[in-house]
C-alpha positions, -999 to +999 in steps of 0.1 A: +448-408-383+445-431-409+470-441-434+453-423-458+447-394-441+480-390-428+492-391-467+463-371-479+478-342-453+513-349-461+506-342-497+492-312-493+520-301-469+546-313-498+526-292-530+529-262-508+562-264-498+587-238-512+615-245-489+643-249-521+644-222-547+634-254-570+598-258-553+568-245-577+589-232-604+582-215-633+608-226-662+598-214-698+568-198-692+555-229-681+547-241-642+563-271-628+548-283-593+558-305-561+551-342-575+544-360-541+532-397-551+508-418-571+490-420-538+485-459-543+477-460-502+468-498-507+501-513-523+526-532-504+557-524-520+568-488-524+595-476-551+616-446-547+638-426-575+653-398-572+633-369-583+605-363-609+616-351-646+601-328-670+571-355-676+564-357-646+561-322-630+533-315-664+515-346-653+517-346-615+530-381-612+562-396-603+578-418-630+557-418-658+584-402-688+608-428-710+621-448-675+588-455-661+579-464-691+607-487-693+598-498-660+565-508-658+575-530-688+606-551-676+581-551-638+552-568-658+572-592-681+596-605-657+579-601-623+543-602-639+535-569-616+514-541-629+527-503-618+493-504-592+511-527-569+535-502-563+535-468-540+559-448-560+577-420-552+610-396-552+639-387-525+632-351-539+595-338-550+603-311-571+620-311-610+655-297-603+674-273-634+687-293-663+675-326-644+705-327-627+711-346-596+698-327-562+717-307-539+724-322-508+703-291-492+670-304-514+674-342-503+676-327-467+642-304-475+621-333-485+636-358-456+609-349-436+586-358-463+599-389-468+603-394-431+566-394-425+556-411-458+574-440-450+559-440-418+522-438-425+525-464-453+544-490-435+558-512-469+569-545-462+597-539-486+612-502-502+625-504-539+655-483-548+663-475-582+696-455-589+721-448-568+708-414-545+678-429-538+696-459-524+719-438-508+690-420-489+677-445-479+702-464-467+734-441-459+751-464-478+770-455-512+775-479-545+751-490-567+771-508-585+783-529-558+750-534-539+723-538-567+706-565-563+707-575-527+686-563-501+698-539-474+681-531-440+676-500-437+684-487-397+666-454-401+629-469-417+632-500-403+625-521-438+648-536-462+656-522-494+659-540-522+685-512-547+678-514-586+698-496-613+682-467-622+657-484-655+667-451-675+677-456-712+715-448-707+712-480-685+689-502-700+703-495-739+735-514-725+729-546-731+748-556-697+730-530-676+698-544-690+708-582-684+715-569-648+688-554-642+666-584-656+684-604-633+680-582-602+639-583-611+642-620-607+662-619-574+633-591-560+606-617-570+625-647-551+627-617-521+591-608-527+581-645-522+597-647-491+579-625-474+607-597-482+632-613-458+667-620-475+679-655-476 
């Protein structure tokens, strides 16, 4: 099958799946669905978080409330990169209660879907941002400690390049934000050389 084919099915699979009490919920009356990607098949790089919010789930698109937001704008200034060079995505597909971080049950629910994403797309380089998303895709633990330098990842066979998470509690702290800045610059040296670390 074709890449996009294989991600055209996969989605499908993931919007139906009710495997976690927190698949296709209904929370105030209102329905919150399975966010599986942006489906940019084409893109290069791919960037994971960790699961979608309350903006998200309403418009069936991963990272598109306050961080994306935040995001796309630090991407374009600094790396002069629109958000549709990016595949984006989420270690878990489905809002969780209170946004709070997913159970280790959830993040082993969608590893499948993540499995076979990661597959079909092939990215020359997956970008991380927050700690459990680096953590899942890496096994390793720390953001603190790793941001900013790329780590190969044994299981997808890519490096990943781990971001703090661009979310306002980081990026209104004037040393997160000069960190992450600085990171940005370090994954456009990285993206220039073909993604392969120094």
């Amino acid at each position: 099958m074709e890449k996009i084919e294989q991600l055209t099915a996969l989605k499908s699979e993931c919007l139906a799946c009710r495997r976690c009490q927190i698949g296709g919920q209904m929370i105030e009356g209102r329905f919150l669905g399975n966010v599986f990607s942006n489906m940019n098949t084409a893109a290069e790089y791919m960037v994971v978080g960790q699961n979608p919010g309350r903006d998200e789930t309403e418009r069936a698109e991963p990272f598109v409330g306050v961080s994306g937001k935040m995001f796309d704008q630090l991407v374009e200034e600094v790396l002069g990169m629109s958000r549709s060079m990016f595949y984006i995505s989420n270690t878990v597909r489905c809002y969780t209660p209170g946004n709070r971080r997913p159970m280790p049950e959830e993040v082993g629910n969608c590893r499948e879907f993540m499995d076979r994403e990661i597959a079909a797309l092939k990215p020359k380089t997956i970008i991380s941002l927050g700690g459990p998303a680096f953590e899942q895709l890496t096994g390793m633990h720390g953001i603190m400690k790793h941001h900013g330098n790329p780590k190969f990842s044994p299981r997808y066979g890519v490096f990943v390049f781990p971001l703090l998470h661009p979310s306002p509690i980081n990026l209104n702290d004037p040393k997160k934000l000069e960190l992450f800045v600085a990171d940005l610059v370090k994954l456009e040296e990285f993206i220039r050389r073909g993604c392969v670390p120094e």
